[in-house]
C-alpha positions in Angstrom: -9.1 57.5 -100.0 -6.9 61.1 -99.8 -9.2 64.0 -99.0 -8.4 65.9 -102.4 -10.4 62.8 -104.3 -13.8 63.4 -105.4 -16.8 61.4 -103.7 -17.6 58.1 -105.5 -21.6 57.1 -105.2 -23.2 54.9 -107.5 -26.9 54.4 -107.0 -29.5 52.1 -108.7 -32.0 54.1 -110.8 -34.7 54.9 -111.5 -35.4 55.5 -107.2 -38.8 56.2 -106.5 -39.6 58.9 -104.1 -38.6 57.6 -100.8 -35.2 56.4 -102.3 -34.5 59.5 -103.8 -34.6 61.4 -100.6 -33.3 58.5 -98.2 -30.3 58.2 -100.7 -30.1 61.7 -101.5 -29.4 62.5 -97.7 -26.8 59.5 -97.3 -24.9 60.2 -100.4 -24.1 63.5 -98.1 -21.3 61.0 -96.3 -18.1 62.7 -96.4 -15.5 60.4 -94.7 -15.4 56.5 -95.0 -18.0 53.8 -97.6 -21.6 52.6 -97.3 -22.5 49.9 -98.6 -26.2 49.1 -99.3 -29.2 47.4 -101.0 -32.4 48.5 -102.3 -35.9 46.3 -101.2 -35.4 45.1 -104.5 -31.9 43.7 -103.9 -30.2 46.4 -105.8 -26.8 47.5 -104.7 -25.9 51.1 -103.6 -22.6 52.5 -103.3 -21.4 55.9 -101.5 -18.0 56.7 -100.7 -16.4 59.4 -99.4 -13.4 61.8 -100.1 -12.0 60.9 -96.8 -10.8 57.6 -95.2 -13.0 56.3 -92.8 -14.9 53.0 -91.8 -17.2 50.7 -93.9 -20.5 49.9 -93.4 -23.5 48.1 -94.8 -27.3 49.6 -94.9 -29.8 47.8 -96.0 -33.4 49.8 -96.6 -36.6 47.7 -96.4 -39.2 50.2 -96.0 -37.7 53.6 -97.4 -41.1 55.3 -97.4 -41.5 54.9 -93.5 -38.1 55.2 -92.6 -38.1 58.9 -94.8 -41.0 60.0 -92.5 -39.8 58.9 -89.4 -36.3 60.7 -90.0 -38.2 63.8 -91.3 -40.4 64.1 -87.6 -38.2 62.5 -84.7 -34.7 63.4 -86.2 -32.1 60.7 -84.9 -34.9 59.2 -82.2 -36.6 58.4 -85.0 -33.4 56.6 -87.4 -33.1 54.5 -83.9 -37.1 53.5 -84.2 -37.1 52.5 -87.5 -34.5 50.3 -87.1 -36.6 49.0 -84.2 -39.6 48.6 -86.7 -37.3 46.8 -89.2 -37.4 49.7 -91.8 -33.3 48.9 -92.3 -31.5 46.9 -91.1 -27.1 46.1 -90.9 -25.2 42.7 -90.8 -23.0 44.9 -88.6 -25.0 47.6 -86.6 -22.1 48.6 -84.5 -19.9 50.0 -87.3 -22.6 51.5 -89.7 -23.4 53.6 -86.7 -20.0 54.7 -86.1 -19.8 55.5 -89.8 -22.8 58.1 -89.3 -21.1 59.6 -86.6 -17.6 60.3 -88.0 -20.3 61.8 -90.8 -22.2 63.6 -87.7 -21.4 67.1 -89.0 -23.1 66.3 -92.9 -26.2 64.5 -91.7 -26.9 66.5 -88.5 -29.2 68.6 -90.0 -31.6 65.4 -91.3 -31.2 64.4 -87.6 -33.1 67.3 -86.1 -36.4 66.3 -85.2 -39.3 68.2 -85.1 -39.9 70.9 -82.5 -43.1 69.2 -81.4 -40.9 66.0 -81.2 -38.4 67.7 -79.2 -41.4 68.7 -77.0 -42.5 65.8 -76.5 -38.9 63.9 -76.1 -38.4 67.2 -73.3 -41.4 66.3 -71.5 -40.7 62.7 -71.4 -37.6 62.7 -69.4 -38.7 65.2 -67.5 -41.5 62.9 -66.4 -38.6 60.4 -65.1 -37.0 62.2 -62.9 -34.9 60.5 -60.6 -36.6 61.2 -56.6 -36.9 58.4 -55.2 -38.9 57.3 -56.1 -38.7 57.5 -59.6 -35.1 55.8 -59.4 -37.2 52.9 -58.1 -38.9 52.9 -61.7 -36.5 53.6 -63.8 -33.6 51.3 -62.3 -36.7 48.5 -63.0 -37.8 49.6 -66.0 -33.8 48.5 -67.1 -32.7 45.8 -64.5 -35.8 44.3 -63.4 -36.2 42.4 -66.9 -35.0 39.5 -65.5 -31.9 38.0 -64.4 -32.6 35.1 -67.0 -32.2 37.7 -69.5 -29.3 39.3 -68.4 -27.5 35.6 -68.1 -27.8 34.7 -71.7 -25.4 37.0 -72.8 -23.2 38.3 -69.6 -19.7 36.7 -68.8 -19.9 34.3 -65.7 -19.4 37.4 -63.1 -22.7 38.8 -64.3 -21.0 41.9 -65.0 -22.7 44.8 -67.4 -20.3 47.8 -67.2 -16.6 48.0 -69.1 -14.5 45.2 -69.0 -10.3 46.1 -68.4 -8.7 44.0 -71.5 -4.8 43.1 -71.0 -5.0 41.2 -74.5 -6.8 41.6 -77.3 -7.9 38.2 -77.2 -8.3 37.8 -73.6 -12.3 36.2 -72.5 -14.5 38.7 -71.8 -14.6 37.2 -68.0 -11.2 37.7 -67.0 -11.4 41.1 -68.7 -14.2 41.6 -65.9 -12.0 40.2 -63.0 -9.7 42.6 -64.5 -11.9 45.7 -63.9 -12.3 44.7 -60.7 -9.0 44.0 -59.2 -7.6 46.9 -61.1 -9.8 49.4 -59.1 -9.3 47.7 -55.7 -5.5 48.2 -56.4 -6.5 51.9 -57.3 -8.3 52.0 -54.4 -5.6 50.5 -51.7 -8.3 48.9 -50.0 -6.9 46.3 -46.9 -8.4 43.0 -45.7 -10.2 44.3 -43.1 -11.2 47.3 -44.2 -14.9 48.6 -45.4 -16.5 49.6 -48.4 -19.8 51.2 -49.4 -20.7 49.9 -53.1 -23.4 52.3 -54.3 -25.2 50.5 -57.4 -23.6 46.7 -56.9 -25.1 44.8 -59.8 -24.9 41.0 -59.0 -22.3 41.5 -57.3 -19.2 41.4 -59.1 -17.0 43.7 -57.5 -18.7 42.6 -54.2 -17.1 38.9 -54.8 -13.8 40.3 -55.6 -13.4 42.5 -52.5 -14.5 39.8 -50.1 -12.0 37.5 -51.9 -9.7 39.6 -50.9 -11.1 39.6 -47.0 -12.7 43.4 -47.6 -16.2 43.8 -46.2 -18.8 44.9 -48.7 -22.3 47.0 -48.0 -23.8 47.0 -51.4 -26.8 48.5 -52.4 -29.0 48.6 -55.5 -32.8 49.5 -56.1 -33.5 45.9 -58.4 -35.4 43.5 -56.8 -33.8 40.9 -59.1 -30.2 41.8 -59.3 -30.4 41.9 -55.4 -32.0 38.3 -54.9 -29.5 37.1 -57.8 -26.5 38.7 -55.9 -27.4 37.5 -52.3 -27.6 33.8 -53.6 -24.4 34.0 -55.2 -22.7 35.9 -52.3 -24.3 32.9 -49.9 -23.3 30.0 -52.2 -19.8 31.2 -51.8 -19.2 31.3 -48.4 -19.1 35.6 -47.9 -22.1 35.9 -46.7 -21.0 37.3 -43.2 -18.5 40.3 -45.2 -20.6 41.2 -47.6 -24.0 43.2 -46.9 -26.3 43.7 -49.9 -29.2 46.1 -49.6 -32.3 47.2 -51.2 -31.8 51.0 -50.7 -31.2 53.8 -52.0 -28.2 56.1 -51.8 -30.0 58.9 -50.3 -31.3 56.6 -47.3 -27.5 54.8 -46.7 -26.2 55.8 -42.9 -22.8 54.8 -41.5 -19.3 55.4 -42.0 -17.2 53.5 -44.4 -13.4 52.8 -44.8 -13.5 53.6 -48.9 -16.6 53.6 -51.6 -17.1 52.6 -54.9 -19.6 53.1 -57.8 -19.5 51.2 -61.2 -21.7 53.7 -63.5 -24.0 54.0 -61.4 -23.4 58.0 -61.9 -25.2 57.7 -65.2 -28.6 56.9 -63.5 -27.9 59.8 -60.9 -29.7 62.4 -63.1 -28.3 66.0 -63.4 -30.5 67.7 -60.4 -29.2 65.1 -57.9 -25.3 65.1 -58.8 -24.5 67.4 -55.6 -26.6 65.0 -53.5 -24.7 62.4 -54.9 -21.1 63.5 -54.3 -21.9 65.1 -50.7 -23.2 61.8 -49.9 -20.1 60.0 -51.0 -18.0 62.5 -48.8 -20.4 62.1 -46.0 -20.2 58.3 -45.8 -16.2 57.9 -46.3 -13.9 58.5 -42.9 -11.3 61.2 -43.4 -8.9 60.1 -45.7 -10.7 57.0 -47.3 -10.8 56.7 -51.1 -13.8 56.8 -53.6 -13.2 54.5 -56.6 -15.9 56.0 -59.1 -16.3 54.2 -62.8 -18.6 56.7 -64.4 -19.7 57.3 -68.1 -18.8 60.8 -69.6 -19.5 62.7 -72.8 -17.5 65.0 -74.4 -17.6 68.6 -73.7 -19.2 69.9 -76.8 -21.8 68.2 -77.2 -23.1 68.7 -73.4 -25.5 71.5 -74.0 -27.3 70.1 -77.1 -27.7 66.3 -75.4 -29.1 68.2 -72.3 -31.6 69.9 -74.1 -32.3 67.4 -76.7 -33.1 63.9 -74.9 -31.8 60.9 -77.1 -32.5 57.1 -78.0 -30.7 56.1 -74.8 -32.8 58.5 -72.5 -35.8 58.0 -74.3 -36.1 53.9 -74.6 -32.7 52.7 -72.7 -32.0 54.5 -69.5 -34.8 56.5 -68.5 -34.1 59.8 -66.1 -30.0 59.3 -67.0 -27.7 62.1 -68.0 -24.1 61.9 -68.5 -21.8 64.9 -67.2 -18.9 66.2 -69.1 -15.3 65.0 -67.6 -15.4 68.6 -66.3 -18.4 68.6 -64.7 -17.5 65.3 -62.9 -14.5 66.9 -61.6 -16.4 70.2 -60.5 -19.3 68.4 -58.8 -16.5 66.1 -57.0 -14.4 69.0 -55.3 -18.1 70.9 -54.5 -18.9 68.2 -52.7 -15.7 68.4 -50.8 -13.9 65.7 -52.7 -10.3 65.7 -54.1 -9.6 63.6 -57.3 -6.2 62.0 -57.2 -6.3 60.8 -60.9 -8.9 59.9 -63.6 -7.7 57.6 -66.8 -10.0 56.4 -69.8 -11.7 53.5 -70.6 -13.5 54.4 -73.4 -11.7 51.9 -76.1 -12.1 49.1 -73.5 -15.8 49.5 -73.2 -16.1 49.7 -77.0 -14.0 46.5 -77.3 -16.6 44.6 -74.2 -19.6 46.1 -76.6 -18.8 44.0 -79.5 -18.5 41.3 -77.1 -22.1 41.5 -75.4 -23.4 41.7 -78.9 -21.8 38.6 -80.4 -22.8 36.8 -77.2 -26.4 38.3 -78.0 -27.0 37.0 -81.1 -25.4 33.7 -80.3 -27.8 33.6 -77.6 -31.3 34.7 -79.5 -33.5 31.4 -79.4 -32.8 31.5 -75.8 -33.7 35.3 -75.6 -36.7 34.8 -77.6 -38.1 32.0 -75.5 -38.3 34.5 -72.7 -40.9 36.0 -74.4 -39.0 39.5 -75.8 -40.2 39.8 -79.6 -38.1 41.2 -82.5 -38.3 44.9 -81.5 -37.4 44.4 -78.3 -34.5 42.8 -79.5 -34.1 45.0 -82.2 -34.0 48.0 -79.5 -31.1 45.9 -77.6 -28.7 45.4 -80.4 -28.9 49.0 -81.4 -28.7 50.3 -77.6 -25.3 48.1 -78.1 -24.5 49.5 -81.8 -25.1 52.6 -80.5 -22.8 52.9 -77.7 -20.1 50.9 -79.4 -19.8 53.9 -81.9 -20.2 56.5 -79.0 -17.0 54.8 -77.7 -14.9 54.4 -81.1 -15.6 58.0 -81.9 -14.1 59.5 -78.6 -18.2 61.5 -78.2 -18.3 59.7 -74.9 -15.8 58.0 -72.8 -16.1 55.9 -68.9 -13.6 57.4 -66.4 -12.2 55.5 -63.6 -11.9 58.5 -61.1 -10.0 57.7 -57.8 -11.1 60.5 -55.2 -10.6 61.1 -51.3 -11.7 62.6 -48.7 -9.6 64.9 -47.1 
């Protein structure tokens, strides 16, 4: 629709109470259509004056979703999902429908200022010493590499696939990543490189493919006894190195390094840390290939005071810097960036991918034992930064930096 048309909503009547408000707030959507359905089955429609993207609500328990909204703002629209209070046949584009609409439902999304008290104290509690990196890396990575296999590609990969197709399997898309930044990077067979955060080791098989020597290290017990048996099994166990340790505690010199958003779990307090330790363990001249997860400038201040569903249930003690602040805490660290590109349509594309593959793998998922709000929690962790992607409000940089 043309912005000069009027807004179309058509809603089921009479509401009671909770309906009233709940639709009252929605029907506040400016750009795009929602489709929706009452407990009762009975259709809502809201569409706005501007173009925009479609997507489905559908309200089971209005009453508890209304309070939850009212006293944990946005934290708590993510929790009642996570309760079953509504639900989406497509998560993942209803979300990105509320944030194109971000600027007429923001002020429903303010929680409480005991909530944000409470959110505050939280992260601040899960801080990332040492630690409590330990924790929180387990508290995410440590649920099991059974879990973690049902719905990766075959490289075991969880950060942002590089597609050259649209229709191009998600693992070469992975491969892709990979062989993509060792290009970037310039790194010989012979040479050395520090991988700081190396998964289950992905990037690790790639470079010693190539006859590059790996030290990897990561703080999960299971990704590092997952990694080391697939390392062995294919014959690099004598160039590649994997390590339970933490950055902090790494000695040595390496030829190049390279982090996959690992960034994101650095915290803000230890960024300088982070970078001097990158320049410290690269020889004069070497290359850093960094993959790290931004957000967009304006909205830095209020996500650093204002914890969200990622911090809070996803990714404890994480904070995402602005593109600038990457690039400032790089050069203060004594690092020059060569070039930085975006990957933020790429990741959103590998999101909708580890979704499908989710559901498709949920008797599986469930037989692990994880119950329907853990799983409820994981597709909206998905949702969620599938529309954080398609809306530009975050991005994942592949920085190339050197030492001088």
């Amino acid at each position: 629709m043309t912005s000069h048309q009027e807004s179309v909503i058509d809603l089921p009547s009479p509401l009671p109470l909770a309906g009233r408000i709940l639709l009252g707030w929605l029907s506040r959507l400016r750009r795009g259509r929602m489709e929706g359905q009452m407990p009762d089955g009975e259709p809502f429609l809201i569409q706005g004056r501007e173009a925009g993207p479609t997507g489905t609500m559908r309200l089971h328990r209005p009453l508890r979703m209304v309070a939850r909204i009212a006293t944990r703002g946005s934290v708590g629209f993510a929790e009642s999902y996570m309760a079953g209070e509504w639900s989406s046949p497509d998560t993942a584009h209803l979300l990105e429908l509320m944030l194109r609409n971000e600027d007429a439902f923001q002020q429903r999304m303010e929680p409480s200022w005991l909530h944000r008290l409470r959110l505050s104290l939280h992260h601040r509690g899960r801080r990332n010493t040492q630690q409590g990196s330990r924790r929180n890396i387990a508290a995410h990575y440590d649920l099991g590499n059974e879990f973690y296999r049902h719905w990766l590609d075959d490289t075991m990969t969880y950060s942002a696939a590089i597609f050259e197709r649209p229709d191009q399997p998600l693992v070469e898309a992975q491969r892709n990543k990979y062989d993509r930044l060792l290009d970037t990077l310039g790194a010989q067979p012979g040479e050395h490189i520090l991988e700081i955060g190396c998964g289950w080791g992905g990037f690790a098989m790639a470079a010693a493919r190539r006859g590059i020597k790996v030290t990897g290290l990561t703080l999960s017990t299971e990704q590092l006894a997952w990694a080391r048996r697939q390392i062995a099994e294919a014959g690099f166990a004598d160039q590649v190195d994997l390590r339970l340790e933490d950055y902090r505690d790494t000695r040595g010199r390496f030829d190049h390094a390279v982090s996959i958003e690992m960034l994101e779990a650095v915290g803000e307090d230890y960024w300088p840390a982070y970078f001097r330790m990158l320049h410290d363990r690269v020889r004069p001249g070497g290359r850093i290939g960094l993959h790290g997860i931004t957000i967009d400038e304006d909205r830095f201040e209020e996500y650093r005071r204002r914890p969200d569903f990622i911090q809070r249930y996803i990714f404890p003690g994480g904070m995402l810097p602005t593109p600038q602040r990457l690039a400032q805490e790089s050069n203060n660290g004594g690092l020059e960036v060569l070039e930085s590109t975006g990957l933020g349509q790429h990741y959103a594309t590998t999101l909708l991918q580890w979704d499908a593959r989710f559901v498709q793998a949920l008797p599986r998922i469930r037989a692990l034992g994880f119950d329907d709000y853990f799983i409820n929690m994981w597709r909206y962790y998905l949702a969620y930064c599938y529309a954080g992607f398609r809306t530009e409000s975050i991005d994942v940089k592949r920085v190339l930096l050197r030492r001088p």
